[in-house]
LOMINU-843818 format. One record per residue: residue number from 1; x, y, z of N, C-alpha, C in turn; residue in one letter. Coordinates in Angstrom, 1 decimal. Each point is the difference from the previous one (the first is absolute). Layout:
BEGIN
+-----+--------+--------+--------+--------+--------+--------+--------+--------+--------+--------+
: num :    n_u :    n_v :    n_w :   ca_u :   ca_v :   ca_w :    c_u :    c_v :    c_w : residu :
+-----+--------+--------+--------+--------+--------+--------+--------+--------+--------+--------+
: NUM :      X :      Y :      Z :      X :      Y :      Z :      X :      Y :      Z :      a :
...
+-----+--------+--------+--------+--------+--------+--------+--------+--------+--------+--------+
//
This chain:
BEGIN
+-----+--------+--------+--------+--------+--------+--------+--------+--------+--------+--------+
: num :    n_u :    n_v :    n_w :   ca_u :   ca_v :   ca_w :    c_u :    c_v :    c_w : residu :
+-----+--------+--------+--------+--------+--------+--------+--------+--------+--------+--------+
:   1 :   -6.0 :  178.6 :   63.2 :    0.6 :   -0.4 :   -1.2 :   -0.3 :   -1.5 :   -0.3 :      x :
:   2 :   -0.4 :    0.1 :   -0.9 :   -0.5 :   -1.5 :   -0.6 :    1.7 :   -0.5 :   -1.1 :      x :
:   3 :    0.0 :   -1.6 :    0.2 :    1.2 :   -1.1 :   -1.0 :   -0.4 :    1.0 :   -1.2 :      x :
:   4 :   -0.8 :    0.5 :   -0.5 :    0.0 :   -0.1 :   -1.5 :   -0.2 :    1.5 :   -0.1 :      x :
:   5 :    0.8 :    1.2 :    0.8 :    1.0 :    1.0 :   -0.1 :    1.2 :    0.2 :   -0.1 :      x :
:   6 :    0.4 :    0.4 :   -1.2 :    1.3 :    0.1 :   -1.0 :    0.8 :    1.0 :    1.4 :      x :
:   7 :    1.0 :   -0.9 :    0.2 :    1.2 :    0.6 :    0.8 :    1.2 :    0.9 :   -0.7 :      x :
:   8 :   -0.4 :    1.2 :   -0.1 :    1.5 :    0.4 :   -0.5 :    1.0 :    0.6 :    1.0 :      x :
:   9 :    0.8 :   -1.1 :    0.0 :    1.4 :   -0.1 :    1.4 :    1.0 :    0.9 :   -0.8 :      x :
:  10 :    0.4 :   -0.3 :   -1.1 :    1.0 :    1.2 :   -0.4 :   -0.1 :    1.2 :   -0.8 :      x :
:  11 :   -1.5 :    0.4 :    0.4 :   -0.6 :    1.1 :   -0.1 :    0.3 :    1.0 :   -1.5 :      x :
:  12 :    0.1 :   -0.7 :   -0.9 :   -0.4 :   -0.2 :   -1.2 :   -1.3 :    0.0 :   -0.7 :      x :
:  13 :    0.0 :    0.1 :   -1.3 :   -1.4 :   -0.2 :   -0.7 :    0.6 :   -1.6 :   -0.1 :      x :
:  14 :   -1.9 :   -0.5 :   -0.3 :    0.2 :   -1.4 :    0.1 :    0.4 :   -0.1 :   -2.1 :      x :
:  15 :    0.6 :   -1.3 :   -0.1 :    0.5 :    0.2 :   -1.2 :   -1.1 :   -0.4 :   -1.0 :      x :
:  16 :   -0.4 :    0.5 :   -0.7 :   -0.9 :    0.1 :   -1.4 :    0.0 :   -1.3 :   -0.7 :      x :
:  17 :   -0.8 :   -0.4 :   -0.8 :    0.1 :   -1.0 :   -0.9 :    0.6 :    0.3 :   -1.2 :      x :
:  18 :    0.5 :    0.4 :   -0.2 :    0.3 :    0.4 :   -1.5 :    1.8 :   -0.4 :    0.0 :      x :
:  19 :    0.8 :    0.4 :    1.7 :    1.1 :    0.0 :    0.1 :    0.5 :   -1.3 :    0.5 :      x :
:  20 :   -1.6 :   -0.8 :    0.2 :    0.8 :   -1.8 :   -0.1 :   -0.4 :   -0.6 :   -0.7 :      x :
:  21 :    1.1 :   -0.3 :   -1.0 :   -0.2 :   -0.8 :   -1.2 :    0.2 :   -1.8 :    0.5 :      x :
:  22 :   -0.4 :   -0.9 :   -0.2 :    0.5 :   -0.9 :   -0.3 :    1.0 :   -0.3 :   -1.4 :      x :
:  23 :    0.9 :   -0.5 :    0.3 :    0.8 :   -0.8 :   -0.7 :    0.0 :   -0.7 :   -0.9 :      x :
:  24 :    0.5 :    0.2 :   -1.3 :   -1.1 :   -0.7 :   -1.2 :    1.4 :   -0.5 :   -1.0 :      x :
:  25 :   -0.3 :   -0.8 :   -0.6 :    1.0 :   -0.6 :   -1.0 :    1.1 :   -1.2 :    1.0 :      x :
:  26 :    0.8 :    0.3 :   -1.0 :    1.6 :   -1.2 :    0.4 :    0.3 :    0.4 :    1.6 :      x :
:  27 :   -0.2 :    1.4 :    0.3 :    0.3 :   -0.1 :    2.0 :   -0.9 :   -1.0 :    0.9 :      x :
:  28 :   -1.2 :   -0.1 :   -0.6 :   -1.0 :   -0.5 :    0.4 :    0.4 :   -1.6 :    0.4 :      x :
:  29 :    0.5 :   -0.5 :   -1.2 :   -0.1 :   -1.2 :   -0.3 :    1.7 :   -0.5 :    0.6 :      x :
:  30 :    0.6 :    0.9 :   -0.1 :    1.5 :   -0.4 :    0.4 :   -0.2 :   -0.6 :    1.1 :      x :
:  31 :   -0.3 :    0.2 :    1.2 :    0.1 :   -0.4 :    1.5 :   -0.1 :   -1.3 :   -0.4 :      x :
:  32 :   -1.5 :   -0.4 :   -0.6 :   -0.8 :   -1.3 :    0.1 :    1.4 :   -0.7 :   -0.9 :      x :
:  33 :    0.1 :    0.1 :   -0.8 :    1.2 :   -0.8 :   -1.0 :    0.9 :    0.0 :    0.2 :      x :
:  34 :    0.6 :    0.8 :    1.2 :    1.4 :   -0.2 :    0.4 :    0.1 :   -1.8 :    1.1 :      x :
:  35 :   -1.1 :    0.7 :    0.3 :   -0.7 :   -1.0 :    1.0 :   -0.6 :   -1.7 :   -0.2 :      x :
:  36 :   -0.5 :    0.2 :   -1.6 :   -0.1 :   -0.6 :   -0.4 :    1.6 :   -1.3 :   -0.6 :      x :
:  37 :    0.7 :    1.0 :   -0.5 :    1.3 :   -0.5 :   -0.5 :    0.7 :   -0.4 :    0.9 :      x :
:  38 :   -0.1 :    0.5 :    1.5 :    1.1 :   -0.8 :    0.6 :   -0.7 :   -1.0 :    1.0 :      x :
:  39 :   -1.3 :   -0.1 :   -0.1 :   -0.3 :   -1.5 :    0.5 :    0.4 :   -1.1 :   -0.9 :      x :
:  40 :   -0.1 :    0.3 :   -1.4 :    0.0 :   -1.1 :   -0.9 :    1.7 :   -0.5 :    0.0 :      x :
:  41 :    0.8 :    1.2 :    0.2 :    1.3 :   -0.6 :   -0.3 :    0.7 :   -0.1 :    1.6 :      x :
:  42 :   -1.2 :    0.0 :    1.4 :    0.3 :   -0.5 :    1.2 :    0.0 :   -1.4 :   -0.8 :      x :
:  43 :   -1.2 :   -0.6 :   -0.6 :   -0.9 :   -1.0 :   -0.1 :    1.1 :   -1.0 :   -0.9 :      x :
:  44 :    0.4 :    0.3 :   -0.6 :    1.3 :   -0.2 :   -0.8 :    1.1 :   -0.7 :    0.5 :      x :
:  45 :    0.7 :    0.9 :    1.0 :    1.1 :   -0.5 :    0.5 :   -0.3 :   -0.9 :    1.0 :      x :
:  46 :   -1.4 :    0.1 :    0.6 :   -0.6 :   -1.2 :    1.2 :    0.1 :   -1.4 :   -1.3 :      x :
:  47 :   -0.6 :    0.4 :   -0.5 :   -0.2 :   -1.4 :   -0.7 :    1.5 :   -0.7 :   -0.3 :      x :
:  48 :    0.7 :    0.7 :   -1.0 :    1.6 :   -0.2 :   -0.3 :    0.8 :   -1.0 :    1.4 :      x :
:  49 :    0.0 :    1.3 :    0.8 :    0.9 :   -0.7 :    1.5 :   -0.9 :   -1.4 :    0.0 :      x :
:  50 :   -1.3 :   -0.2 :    0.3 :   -0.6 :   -1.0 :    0.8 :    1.0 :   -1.3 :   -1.1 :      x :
:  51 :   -0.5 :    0.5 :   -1.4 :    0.5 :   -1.1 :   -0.9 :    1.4 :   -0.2 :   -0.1 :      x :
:  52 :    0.7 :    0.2 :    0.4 :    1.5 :    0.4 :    0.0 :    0.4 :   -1.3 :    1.3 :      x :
:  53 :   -0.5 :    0.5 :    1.1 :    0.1 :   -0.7 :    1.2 :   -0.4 :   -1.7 :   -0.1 :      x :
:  54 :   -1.5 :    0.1 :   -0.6 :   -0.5 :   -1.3 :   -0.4 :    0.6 :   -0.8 :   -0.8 :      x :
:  55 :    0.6 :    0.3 :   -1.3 :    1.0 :   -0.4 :   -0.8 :    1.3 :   -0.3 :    1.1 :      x :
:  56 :    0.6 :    0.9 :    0.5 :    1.5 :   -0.6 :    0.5 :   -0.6 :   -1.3 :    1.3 :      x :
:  57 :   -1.1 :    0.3 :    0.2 :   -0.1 :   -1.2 :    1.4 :   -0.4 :   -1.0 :   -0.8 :      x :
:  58 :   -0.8 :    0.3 :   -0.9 :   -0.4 :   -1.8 :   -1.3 :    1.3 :   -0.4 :   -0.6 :      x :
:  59 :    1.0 :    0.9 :   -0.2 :    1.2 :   -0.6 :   -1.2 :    1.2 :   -0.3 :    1.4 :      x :
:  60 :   -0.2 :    0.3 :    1.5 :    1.3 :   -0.2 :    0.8 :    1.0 :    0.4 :   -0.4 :      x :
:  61 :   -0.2 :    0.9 :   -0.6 :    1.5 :    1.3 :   -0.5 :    0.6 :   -0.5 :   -1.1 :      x :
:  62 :   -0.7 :   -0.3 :   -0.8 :    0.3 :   -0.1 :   -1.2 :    0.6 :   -1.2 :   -0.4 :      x :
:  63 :   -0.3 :   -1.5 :    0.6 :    0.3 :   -1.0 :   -0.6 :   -1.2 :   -0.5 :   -0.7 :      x :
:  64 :    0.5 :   -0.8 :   -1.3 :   -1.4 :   -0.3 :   -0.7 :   -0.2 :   -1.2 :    0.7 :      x :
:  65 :   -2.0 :   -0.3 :   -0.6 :   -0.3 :   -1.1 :    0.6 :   -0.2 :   -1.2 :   -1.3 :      x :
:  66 :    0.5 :    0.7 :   -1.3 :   -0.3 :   -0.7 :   -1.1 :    0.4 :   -1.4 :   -0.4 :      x :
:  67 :    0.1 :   -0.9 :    0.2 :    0.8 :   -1.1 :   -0.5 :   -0.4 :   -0.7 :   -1.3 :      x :
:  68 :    0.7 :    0.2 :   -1.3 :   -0.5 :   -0.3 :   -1.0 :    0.5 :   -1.6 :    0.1 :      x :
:  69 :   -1.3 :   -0.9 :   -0.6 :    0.4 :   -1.4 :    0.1 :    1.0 :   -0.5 :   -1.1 :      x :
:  70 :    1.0 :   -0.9 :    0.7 :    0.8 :   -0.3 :   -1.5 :   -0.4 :   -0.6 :   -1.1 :      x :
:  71 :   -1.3 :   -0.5 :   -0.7 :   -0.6 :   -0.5 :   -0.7 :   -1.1 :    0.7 :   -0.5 :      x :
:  72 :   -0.1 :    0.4 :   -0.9 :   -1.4 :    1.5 :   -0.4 :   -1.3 :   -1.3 :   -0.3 :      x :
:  73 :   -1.2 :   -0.1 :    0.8 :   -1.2 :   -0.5 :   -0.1 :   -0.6 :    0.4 :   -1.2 :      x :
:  74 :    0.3 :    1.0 :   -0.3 :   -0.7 :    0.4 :   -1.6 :    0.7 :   -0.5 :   -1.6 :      x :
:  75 :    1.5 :    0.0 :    0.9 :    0.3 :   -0.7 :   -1.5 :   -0.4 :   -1.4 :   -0.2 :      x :
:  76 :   -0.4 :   -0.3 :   -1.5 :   -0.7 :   -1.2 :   -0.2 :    1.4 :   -1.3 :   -0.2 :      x :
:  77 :   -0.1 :   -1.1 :    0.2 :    1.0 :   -0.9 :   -0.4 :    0.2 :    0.3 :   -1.4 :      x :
:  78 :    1.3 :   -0.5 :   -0.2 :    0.1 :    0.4 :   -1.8 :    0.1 :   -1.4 :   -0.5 :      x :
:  79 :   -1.0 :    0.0 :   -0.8 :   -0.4 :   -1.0 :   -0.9 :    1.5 :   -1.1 :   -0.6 :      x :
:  80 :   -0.5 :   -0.8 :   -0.4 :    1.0 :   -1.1 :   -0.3 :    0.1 :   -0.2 :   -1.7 :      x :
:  81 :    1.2 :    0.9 :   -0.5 :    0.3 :    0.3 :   -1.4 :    0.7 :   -1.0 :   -0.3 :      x :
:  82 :   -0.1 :   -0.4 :   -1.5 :    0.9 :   -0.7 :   -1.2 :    0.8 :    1.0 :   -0.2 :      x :
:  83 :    1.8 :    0.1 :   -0.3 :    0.9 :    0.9 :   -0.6 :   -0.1 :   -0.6 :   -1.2 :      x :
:  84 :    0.3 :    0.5 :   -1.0 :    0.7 :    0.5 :   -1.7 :    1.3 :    0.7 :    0.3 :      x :
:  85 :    0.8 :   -1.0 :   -0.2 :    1.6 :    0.1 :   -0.2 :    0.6 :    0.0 :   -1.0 :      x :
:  86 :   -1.0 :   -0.3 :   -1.3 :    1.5 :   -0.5 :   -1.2 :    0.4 :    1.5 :   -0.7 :      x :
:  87 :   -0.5 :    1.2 :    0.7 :    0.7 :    0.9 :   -0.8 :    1.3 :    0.0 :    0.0 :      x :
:  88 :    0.6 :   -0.5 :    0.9 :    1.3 :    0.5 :   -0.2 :    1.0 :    1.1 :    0.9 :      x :
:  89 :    0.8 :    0.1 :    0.1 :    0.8 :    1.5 :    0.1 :   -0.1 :    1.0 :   -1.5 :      x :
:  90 :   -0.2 :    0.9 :    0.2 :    0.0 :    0.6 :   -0.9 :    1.1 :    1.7 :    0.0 :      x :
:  91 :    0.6 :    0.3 :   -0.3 :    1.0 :    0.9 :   -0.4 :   -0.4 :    1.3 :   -1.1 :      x :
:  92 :    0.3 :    1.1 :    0.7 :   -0.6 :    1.2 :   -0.2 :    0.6 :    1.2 :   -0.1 :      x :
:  93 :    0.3 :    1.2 :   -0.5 :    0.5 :    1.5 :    0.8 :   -1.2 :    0.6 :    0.2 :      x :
:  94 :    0.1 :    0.9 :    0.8 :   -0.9 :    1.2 :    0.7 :   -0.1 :    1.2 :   -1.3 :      x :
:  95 :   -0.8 :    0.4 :    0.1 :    0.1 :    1.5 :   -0.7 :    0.3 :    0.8 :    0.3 :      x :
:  96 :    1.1 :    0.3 :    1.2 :    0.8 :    1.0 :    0.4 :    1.1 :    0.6 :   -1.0 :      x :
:  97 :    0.1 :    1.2 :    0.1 :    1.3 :    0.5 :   -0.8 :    0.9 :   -0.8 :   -0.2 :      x :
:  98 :    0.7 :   -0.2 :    1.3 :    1.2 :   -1.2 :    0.0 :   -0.9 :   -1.4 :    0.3 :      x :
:  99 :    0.0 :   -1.1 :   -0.7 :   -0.6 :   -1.0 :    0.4 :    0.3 :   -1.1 :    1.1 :      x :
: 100 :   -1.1 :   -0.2 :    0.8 :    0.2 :   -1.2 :    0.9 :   -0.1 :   -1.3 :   -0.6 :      x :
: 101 :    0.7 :   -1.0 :    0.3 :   -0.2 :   -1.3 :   -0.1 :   -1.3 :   -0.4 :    0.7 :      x :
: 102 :   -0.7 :   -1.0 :    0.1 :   -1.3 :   -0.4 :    0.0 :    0.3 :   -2.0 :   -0.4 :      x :
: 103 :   -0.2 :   -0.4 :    1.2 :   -0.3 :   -1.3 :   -0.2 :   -1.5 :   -0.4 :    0.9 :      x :
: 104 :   -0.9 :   -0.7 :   -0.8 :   -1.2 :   -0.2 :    0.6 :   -0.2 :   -2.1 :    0.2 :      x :
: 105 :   -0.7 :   -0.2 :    1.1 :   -0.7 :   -1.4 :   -0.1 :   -0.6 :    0.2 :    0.8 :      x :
: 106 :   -1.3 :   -0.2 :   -0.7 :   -1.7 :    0.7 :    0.3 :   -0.5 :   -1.7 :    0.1 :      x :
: 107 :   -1.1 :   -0.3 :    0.6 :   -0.7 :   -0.7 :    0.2 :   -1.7 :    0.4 :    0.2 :      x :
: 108 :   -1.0 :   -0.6 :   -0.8 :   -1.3 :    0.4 :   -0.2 :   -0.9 :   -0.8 :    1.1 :      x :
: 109 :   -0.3 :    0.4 :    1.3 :   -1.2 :   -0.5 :    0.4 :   -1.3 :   -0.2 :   -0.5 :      x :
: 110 :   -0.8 :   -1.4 :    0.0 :   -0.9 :   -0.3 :   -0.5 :   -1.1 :   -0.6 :    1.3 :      x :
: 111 :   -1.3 :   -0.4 :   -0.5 :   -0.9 :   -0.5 :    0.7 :    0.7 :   -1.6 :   -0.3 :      x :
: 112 :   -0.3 :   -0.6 :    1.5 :    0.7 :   -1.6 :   -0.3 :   -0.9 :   -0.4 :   -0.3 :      x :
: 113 :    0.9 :   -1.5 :   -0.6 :   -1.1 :   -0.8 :   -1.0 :   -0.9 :    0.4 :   -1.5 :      x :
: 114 :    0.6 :    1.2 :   -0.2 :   -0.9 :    1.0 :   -1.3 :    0.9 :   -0.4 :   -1.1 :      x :
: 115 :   -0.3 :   -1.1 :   -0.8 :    1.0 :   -0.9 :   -0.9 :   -0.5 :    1.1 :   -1.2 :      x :
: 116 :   -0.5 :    0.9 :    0.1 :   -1.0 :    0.9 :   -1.4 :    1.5 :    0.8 :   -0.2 :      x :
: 117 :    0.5 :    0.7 :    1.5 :    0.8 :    0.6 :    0.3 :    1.3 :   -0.4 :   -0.6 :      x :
: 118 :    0.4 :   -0.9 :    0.6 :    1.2 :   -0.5 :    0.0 :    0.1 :   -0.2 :   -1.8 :      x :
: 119 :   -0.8 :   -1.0 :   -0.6 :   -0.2 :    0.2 :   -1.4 :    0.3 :    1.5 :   -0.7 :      x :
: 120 :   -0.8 :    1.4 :   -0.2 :   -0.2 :    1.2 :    0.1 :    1.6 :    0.4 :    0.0 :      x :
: 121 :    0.5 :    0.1 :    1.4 :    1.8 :    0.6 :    0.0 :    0.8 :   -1.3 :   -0.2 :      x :
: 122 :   -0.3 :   -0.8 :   -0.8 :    1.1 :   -0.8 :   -0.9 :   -0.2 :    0.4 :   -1.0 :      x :
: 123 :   -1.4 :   -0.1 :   -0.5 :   -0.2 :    0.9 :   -1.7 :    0.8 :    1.2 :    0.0 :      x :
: 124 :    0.1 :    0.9 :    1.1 :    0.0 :    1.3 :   -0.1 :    1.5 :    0.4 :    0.2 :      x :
: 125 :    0.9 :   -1.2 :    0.3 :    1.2 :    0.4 :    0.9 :    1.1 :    0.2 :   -1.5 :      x :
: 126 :    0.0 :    0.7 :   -1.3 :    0.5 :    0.9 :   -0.7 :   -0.2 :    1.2 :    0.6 :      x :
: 127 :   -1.5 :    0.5 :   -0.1 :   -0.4 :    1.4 :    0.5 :    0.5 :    0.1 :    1.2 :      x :
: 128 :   -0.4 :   -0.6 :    0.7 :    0.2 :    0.4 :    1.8 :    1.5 :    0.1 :    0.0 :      x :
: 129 :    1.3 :   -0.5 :   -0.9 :    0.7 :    0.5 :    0.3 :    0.2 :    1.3 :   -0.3 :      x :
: 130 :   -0.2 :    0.4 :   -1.6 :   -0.1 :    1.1 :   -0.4 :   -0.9 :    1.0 :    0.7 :      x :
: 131 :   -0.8 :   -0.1 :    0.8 :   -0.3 :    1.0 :    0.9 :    0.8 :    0.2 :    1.2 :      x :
: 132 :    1.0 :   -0.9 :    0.2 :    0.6 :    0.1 :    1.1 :    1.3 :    0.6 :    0.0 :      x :
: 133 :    0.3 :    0.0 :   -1.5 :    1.0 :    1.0 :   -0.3 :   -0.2 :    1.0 :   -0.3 :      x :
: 134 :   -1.1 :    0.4 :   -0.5 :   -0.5 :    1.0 :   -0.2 :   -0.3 :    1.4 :    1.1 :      x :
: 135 :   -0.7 :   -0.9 :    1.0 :   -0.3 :    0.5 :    1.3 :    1.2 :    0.6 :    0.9 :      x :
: 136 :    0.7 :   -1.0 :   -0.2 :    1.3 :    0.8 :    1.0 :    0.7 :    1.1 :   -1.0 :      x :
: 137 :   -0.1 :   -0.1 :   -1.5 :    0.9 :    0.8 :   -0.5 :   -0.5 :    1.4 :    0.1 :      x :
: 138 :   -1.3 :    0.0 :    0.4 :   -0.6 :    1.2 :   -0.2 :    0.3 :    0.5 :    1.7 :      x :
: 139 :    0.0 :   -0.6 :    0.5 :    0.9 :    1.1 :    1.3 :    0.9 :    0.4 :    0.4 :      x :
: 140 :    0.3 :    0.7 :    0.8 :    1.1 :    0.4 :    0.7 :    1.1 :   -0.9 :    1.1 :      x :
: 141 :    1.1 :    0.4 :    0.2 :    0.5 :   -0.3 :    1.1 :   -1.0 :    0.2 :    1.7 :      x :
: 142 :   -0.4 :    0.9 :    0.0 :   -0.6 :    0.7 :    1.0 :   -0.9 :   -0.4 :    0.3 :      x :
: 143 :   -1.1 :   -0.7 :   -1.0 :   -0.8 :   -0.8 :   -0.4 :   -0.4 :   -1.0 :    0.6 :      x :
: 144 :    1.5 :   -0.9 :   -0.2 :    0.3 :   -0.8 :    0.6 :    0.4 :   -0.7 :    1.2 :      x :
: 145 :   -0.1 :    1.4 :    0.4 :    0.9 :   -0.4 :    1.5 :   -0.8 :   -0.7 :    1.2 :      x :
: 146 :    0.7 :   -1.3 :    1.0 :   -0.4 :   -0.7 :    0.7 :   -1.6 :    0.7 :    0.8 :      x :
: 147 :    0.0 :    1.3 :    0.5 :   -0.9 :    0.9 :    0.3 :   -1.2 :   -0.2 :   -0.8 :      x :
: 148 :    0.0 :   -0.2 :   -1.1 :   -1.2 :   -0.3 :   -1.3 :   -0.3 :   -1.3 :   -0.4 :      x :
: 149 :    0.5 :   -0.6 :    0.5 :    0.0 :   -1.4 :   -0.6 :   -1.9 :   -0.2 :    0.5 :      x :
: 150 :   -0.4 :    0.1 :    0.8 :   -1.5 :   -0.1 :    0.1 :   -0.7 :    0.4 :   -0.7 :      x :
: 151 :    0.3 :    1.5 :   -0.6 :   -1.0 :    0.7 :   -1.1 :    0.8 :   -0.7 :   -1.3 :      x :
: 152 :    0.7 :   -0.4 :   -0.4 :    0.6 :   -0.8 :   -1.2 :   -0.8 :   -1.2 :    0.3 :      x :
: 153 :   -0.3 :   -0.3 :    0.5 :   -0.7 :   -1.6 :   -0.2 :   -1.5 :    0.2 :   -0.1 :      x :
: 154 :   -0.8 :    1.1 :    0.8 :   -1.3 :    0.4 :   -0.6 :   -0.3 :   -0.2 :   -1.2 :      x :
: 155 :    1.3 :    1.6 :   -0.6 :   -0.2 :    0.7 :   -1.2 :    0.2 :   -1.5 :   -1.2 :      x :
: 156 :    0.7 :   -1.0 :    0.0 :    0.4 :   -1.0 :   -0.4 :   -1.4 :   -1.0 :   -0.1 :      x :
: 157 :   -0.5 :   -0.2 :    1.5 :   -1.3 :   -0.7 :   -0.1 :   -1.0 :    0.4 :   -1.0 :      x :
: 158 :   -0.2 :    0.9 :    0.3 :   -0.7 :    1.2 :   -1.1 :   -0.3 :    0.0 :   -1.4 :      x :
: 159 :    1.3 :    0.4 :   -0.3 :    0.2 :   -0.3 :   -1.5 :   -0.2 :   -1.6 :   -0.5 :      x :
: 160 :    0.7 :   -1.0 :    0.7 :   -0.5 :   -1.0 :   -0.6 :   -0.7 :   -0.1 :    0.0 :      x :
: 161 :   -1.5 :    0.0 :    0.7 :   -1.5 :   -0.2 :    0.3 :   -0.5 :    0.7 :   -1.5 :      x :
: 162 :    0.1 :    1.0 :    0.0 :   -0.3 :    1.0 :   -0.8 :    0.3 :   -0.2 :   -1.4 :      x :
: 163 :    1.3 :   -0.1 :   -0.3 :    0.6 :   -0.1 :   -1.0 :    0.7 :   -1.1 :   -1.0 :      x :
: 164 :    0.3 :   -0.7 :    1.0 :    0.9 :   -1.4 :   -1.1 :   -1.2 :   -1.0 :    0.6 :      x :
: 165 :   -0.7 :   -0.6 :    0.7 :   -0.8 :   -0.8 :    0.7 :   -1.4 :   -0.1 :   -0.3 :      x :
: 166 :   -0.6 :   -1.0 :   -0.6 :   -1.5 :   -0.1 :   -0.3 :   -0.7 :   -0.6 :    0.7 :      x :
: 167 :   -0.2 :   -1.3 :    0.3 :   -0.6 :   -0.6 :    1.1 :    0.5 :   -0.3 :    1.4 :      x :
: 168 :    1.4 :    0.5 :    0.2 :    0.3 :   -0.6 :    0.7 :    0.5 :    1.4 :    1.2 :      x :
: 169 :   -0.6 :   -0.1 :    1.1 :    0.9 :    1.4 :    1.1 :    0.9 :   -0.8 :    0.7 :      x :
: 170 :    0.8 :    0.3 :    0.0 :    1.4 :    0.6 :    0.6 :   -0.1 :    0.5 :    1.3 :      x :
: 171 :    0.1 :   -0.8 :    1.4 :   -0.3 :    0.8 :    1.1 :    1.2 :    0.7 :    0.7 :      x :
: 172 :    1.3 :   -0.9 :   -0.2 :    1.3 :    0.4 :    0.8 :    1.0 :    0.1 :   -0.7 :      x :
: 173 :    1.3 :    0.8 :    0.2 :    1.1 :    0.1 :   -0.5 :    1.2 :    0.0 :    0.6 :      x :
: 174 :    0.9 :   -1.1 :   -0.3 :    1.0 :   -0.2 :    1.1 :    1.4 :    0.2 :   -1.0 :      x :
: 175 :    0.7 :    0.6 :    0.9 :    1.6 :    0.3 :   -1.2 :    0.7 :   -0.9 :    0.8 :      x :
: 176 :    0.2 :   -0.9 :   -1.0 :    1.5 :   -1.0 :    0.6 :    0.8 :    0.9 :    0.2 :      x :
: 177 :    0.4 :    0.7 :   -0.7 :    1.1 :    0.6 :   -0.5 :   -0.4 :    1.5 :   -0.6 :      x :
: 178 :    0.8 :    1.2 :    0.5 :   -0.4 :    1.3 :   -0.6 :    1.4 :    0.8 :    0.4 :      x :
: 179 :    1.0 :   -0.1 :   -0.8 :    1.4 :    0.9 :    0.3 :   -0.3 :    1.2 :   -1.3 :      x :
: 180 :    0.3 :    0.8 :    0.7 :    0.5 :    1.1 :   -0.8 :    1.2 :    0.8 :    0.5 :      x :
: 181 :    0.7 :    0.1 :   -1.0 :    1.5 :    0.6 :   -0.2 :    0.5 :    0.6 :   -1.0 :      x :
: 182 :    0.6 :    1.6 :    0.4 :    0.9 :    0.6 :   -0.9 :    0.5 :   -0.3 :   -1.2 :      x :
: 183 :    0.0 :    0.1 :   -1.1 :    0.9 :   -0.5 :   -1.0 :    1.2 :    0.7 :    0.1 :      x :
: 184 :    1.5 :   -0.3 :   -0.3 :    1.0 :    0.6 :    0.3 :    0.5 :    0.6 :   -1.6 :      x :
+-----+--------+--------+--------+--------+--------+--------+--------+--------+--------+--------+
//
């Protein structure tokens, strides 16, 4: 007997071609994809843990290493302003249902030494007050409140630049004085 005589041990017909199919479609492919999917999300959780570990040994369990300096390098020095003071206090209600009292004393930052300026909100200081009564009467209590006082002095810069002001900008706005109170 020659290697390359078919052994039939369990004395059977040998099986036909017709009765082994290979495996065709999604069974086919399943094995490889299953296989494929759980390497990638072995690959996954390897990565996660390593970074997890790395992280807690860099941060020593969670103390920060950040120290913000008490002086911010980015902000620039703030320039050296002329004030505009002769408005005044000025006295006002809110446009609320029930009205608030409203006392104002605003002060206009200017570029120093800009005599164009200073000239400019002396001519102007009828208007500028009348916009300054104007301005608060058109808001609210709420408006108002110590919380806003930053966006009130934008919105204020603003307008004047814009609106009452021709040659002259207006860089800062300082409130002596800003009470608001209930009328009884």
């Amino acid at each position: 007997m020659s290697d390359s005589d078919d052994l039939d041990l369990d004395g059977g017909d040998a099986p036909s071609s017709s009765s082994s199919k290979k495996a065709s479609g999604l069974a086919a492919l399943l094995p490889n994809l299953l296989k494929f999917v759980a390497i990638g999300l072995g690959a996954i959780i390897f990565i996660v843990t390593v970074s997890v570990i790395t992280f807690n040994i860099l941060n020593r369990g969670g103390r920060t290493q950040t120290v913000l300096p008490s002086n911010n390098p980015f902000v620039g020095a703030q320039p050296l302003l002329t004030y505009f003071s002769l408005i005044g206090p000025i006295r006002t209600t809110t446009r609320d249902p029930i009205p608030y009292s409203v006392v104002v004393d605003m002060q206009i930052g200017y570029d120093l030494d800009n005599n164009a300026a200073a000239n400019e909100l002396i001519g102007r200081l009828p208007e500028l007050q009348d916009f300054v009564r104007i301005f608060f009467r058109s808001k609210s209590a709420v408006d108002l409140a110590p919380e806003n006082e930053a966006r009130l002095k934008q919105e204020i810069l603003e307008q004047l630049n814009t609106r009452v002001l021709s040659s002259t900008r207006a860089r800062r706005i300082l409130f002596r004085q800003l009470e608001v109170q209930q009328l009884q």
